[in-house]
N, C-alpha and C positions, 0 to 999 in steps of 0.2 A: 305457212308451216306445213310442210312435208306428213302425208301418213304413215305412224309407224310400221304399217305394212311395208311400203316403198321403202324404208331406209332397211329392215330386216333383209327388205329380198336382196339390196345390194351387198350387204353383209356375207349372207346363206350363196349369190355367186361368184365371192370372193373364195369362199371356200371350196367351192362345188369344182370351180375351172383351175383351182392348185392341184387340187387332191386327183381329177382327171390328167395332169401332167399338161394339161391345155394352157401353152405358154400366150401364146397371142390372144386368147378370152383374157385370161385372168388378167394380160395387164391393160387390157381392155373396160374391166373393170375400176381403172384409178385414172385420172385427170393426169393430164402430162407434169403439172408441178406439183405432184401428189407428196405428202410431206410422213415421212418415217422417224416416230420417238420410239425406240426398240433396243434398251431394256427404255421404262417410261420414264428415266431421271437420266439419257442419257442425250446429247446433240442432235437435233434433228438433221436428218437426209432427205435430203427432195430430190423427185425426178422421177420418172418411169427407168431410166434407166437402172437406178437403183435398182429396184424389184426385178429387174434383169439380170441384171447380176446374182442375184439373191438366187432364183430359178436356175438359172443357166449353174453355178455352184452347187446347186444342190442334186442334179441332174447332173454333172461331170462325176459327183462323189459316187454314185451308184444306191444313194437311199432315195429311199421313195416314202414320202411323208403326203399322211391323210389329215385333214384336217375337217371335226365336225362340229359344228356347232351346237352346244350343249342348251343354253337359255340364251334369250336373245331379250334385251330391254331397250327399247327407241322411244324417244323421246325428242321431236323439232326434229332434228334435222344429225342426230348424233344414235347412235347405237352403242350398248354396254354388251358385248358377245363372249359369255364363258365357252372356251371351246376347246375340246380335246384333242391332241396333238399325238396322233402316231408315227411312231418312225421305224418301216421298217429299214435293217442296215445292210450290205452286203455279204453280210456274214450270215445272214439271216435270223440275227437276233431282234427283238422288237427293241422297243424306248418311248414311253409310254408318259405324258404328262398333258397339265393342261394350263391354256393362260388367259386374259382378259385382257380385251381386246376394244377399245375405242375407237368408233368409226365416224369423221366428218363424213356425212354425203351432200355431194354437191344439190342443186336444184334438178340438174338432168340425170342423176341417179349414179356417178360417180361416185368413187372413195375418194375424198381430198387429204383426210388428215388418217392416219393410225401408229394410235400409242399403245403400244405392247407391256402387260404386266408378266413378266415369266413366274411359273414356278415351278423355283429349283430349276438346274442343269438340264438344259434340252440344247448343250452345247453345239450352239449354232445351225441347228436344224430346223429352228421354224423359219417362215417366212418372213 
């Protein structure tokens, strides 16, 4: 069984290397068939390259989204991460929300699994 420290820290740089725009950490962070439930009742998506997309999308649109981690609850080998979600837009208005976040971490400190709870409209701006 994994420390919930260790699963936290993989969580905290998940967020840490989005919100710096650090495309290659961040997916650095996830196993190559890392598996995507986002909204959580919807098809999973596997892959790194997903999260590629995701990035590279969200960086063509001209927002730049912060992601911090609010509470962080680990348990085994899973993480419950409330985490608030800033967007700024290129108009330079903000968009401001937050979601919960479920993280598998692998044994070597990967994200394997994350399932996204949204709330409300952060139309298409999280990761």
């Amino acid at each position: 069984m994994q420390a919930p420290e260790y699963v936290a820290a993989a969580a905290r740089r998940y967020a840490e290397t989005f919100s710096a725009g650090d495309r290659e950490s961040w997916l650095g962070c996830l196993t190559e068939d890392v598996e995507l439930i986002e909204p959580a009742d919807a098809l999973p998506r596997r892959g790194r390259a997903v999260f590629a997309g995701i990035f590279d999308a969200v960086e063509s649109s001209g927002r730049r989204i912060t992601l911090e981690p609010i509470r962080i609850i680990a348990n085994g080998k899973w993480a419950a991460v409330h985490m608030s979600v800033r967007v700024l837009l290129p108009d330079a208005r903000v968009m401001e929300n937050s979601v919960i976040e479920i993280f598998e971490v692998s044994d070597d400190g990967h994200i394997e699994r994350i399932r996204t709870f949204l709330d409300g409209p952060v139309s298409g701006a999280h990761p």
